[in-house]
C-alpha positions as CSV (number, residue, x, y, z in Angstrom):
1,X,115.0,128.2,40.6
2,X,113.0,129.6,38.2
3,X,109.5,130.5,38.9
4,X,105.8,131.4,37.1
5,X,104.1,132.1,40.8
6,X,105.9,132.4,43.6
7,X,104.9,132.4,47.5
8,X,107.6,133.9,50.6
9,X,106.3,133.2,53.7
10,X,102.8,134.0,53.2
11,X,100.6,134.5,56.4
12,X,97.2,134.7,55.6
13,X,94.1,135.2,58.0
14,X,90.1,134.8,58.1
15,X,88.9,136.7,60.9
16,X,90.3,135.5,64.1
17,X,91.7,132.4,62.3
18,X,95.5,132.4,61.5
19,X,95.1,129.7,58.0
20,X,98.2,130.4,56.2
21,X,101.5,130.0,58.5
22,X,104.3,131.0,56.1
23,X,103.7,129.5,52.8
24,X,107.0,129.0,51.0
25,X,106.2,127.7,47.2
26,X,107.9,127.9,44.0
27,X,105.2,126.8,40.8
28,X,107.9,126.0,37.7
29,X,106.9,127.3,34.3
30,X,105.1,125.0,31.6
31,X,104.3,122.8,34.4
32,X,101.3,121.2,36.7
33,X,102.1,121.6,40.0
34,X,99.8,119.6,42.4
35,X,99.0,121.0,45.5
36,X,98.6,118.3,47.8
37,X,97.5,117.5,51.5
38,X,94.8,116.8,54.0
39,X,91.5,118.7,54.6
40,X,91.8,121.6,56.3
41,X,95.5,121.8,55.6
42,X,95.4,125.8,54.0
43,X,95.4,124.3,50.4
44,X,92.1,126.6,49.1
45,X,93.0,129.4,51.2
46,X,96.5,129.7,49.4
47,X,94.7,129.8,45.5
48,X,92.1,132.2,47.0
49,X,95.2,134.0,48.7
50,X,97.1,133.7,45.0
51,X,94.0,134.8,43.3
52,X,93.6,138.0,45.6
53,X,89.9,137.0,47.2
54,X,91.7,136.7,50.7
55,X,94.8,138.9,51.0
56,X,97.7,137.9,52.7
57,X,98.5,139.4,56.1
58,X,102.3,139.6,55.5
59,X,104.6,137.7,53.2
60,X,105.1,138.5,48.9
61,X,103.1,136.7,46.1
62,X,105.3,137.5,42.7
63,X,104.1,136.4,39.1
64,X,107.2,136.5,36.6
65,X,108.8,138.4,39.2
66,X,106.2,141.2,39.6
67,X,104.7,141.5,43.3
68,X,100.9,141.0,43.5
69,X,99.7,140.2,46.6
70,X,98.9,144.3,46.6
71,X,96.7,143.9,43.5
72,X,92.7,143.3,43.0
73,X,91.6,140.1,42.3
74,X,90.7,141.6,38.3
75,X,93.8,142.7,38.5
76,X,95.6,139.9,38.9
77,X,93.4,137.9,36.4
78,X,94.1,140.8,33.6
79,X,97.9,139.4,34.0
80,X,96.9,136.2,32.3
81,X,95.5,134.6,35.7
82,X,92.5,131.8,34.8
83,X,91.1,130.7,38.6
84,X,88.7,127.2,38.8
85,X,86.8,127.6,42.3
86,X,86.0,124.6,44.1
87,X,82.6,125.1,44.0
88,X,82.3,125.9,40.5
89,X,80.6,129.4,41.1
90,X,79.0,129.2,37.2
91,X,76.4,132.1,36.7
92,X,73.7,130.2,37.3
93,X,71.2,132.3,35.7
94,X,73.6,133.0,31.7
95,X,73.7,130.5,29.2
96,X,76.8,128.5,28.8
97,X,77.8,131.0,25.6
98,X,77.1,134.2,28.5
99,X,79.1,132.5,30.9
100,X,82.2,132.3,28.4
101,X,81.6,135.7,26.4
102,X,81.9,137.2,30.4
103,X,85.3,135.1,30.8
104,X,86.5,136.7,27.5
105,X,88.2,139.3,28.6
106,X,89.9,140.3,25.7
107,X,87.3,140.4,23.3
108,X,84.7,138.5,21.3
109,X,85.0,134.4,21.7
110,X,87.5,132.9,19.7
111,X,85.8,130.4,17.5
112,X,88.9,128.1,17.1
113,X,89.6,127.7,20.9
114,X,85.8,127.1,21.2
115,X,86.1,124.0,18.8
116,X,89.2,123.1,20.5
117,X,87.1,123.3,24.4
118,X,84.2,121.5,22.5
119,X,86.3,118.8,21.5
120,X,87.2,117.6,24.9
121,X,84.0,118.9,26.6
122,X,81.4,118.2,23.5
123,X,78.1,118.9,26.4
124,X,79.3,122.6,25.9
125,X,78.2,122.4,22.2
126,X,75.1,120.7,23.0
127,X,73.4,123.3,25.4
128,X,75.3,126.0,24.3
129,X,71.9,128.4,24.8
130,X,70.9,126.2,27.6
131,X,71.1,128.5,31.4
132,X,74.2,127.3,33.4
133,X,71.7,126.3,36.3
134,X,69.7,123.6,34.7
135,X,73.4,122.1,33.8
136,X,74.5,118.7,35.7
137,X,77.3,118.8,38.1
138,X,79.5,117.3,35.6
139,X,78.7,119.8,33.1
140,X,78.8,122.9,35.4
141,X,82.5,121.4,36.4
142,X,83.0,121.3,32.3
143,X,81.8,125.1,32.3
144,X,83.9,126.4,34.8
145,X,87.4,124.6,33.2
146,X,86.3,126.0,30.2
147,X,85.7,129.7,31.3
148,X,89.3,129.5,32.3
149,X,90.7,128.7,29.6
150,X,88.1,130.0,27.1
151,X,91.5,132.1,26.1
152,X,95.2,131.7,26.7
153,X,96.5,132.1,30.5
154,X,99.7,132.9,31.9
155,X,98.5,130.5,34.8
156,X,95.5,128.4,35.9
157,X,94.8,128.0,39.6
158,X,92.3,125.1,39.8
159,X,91.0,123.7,43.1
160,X,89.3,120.4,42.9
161,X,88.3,119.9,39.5
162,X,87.1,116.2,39.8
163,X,85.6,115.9,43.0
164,X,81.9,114.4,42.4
165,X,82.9,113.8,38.8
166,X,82.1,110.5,36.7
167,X,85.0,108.8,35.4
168,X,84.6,109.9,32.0
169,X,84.3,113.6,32.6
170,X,87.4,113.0,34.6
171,X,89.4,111.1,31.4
172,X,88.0,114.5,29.5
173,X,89.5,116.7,32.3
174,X,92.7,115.2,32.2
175,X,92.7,115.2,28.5
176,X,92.0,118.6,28.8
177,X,95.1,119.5,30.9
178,X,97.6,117.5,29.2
179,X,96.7,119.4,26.4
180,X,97.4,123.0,28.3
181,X,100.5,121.4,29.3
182,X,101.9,120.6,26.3
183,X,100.9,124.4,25.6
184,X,103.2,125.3,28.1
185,X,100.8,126.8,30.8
186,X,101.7,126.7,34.1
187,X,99.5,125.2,37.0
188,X,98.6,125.2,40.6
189,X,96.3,122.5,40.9
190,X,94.6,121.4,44.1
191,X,93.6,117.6,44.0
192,X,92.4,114.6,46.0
193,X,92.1,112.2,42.8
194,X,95.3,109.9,42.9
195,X,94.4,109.1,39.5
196,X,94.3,112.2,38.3
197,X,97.6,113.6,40.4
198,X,99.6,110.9,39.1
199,X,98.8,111.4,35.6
200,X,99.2,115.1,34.9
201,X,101.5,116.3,38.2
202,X,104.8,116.9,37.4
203,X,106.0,118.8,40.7
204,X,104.3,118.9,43.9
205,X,103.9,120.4,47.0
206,X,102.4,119.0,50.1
207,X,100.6,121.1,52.7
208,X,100.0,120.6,56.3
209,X,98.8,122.4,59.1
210,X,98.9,126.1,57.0
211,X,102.9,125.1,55.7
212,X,104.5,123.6,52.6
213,X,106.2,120.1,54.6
214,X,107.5,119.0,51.1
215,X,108.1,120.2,47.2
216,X,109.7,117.9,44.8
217,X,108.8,115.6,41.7
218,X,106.0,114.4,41.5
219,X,107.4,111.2,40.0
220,X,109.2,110.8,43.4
221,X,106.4,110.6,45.6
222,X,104.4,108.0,43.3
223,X,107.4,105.9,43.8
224,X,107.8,106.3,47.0
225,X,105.1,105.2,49.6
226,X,106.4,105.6,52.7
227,X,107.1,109.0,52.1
228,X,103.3,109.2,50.8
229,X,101.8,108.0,54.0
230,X,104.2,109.9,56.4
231,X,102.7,113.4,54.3
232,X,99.2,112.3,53.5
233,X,98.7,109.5,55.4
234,X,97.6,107.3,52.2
235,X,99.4,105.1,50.2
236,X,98.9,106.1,45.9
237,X,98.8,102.5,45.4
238,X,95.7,101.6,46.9
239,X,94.1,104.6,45.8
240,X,94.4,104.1,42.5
C-alpha cells in the first residue's frame, strides 16, 4: 500500500499517561483521510505526535518514506507539513495579513493563492489589517485553515476544523477542502461533523482506547451502520 504519512506501532506518552498504544496507520496520497472516534480515544495526541509537539516513545513516523518522528516540529513542517490545531492557536495580537506572511515560509504571500483563500473565506479580505483577536470564532477557524494552506503542502493535519462553526462557514470549509483535494493534497483530518466526514472522507480510520480498531473506505462505513455504532457508538444517519 502506498503511503503519504505513515504510523508503526507508535507509543506515545504525556507524563505518567500512556495515550498512544501502538498506532498502526497508513494516510493514501491525494486523499482525505478521516480520523475518527470517541473523545479521549488518542485522536489529537496522534496529529500532535505526527506534527512533532509530543514525540513518540517508540514506534516510526515516515513521510514519503523518510523517518520523522526524530525531527523538530519546524522541521517537519519545512517538508511541506501544514498543521490546523484544535484550538486554532491564531496570534492573537498580528493582523490577519501578519498571521499569513509568518505562515509563508517560503517567501512573500502569493497574491494568486490569496485570491484563491479569499474566494472561499471572503472575511479574510474584509479585516485583512484587522488583529486576529478581535476576529469571531468563525473567522479565527477561517484564519487558521488559511495559514495552512496559505502555500502548497505535501500534507495537512487538521484537528477539528468545524467544531462551534455556523453552517455556512462549514459549506465554505468543506468547499475549501474539496478543492485541496482535487489538488491532490493529502489529509489527516480529525472530525466529529457527520456531515462534513461523509462529504470530503474518502478513507478512514477509527481510533479507540489509544489504537486504530478499523481503516477502510470511507464509503463503507456511511453504508454500513451497524458497523458505525459497534466503532463509534452513533449511527451517520441520524446524525446527519
Amino acid at each position: 500500500m502506498t503511503s503519504t504519512l505513515q504510523l508503526d506501532n507508535v507509543h506515545t506518552n504525556i507524563g505518567r499517561y500512556h495515550i498512544l498504544h501502538g498506532v498502526d496507520l497508513h494516510v493514501p496520497p491525494g486523499k482525505v483521510t478521516m480520523l475518527l472516534g470517541r473523545n479521549g480515544a488518542g485522536k489529537t495526541t496522534t496529529l500532535r505526535t505526527v506534527m512533532g509537539l509530543w514525540r513518540c516513545a517508540s514506534g516510526q513516523i515516515t513521510l514519503d518514506s523518510r523517518r520523522i518522528d526524530t525531527l523538530t516540529t519546524p522541521a517537519i513542517a519545512s517538508l511541506g507539513v501544514g498543521y490546523v490545531p484544535e484550538n486554532m492557536a491564531v496570534f492573537s495580537d498580528l493582523t490577519i495579513k501578519e498571521n499569513l506572511i509568518l505562515a509563508a515560509r517560503s517567501g512573500p504571500l502569493d497574491d494568486d493563492r490569496l485570491q484563491w483563500i479569499f474566494g472561499f473565506f471572503p472575511a479574510l479580505r474584509k479585516f485583512w489589517l484587522s488583529r486576529a483577536g478581535s476576529l469571531s470564532g468563525g473567522q479565527k477557524q477561517m484564519l487558521a485553515i488559511a495559514r495552512a494552506i496559505v502555500e502548497p503542502r505535501k500534507l495537512l493535519l487538521i484537528d477539528e476544523p468545524t467544531k462551534g462553526l455556523a453552517p455556512a462557514i462549514v459549506l465554505a470549509l468543506v468547499d475549501c477542502l474539496r478543492e485541496i483535494r482535487r489538488q491532490g493534497v493529502t489529509t489527516l483530518l480529525v472530525e466529529q461533523n457527520v456531515f462534513v466526514a461523509k462529504e470530503i472522507g474518502d478513507a478512514v480510520a477509527v481510533m479507540d482506547n489509544g489504537k486504530i480498531v478499523h481503516h477502510g473506505q470511507m464509503a463503507e462505513l456511511v453504508s454500513d451502520r451497524p458497523l458505525q455504532e459497534r466503532l463509534l457508538g452513533l449511527s451517520f444517519e441520524v446524525h446527519t
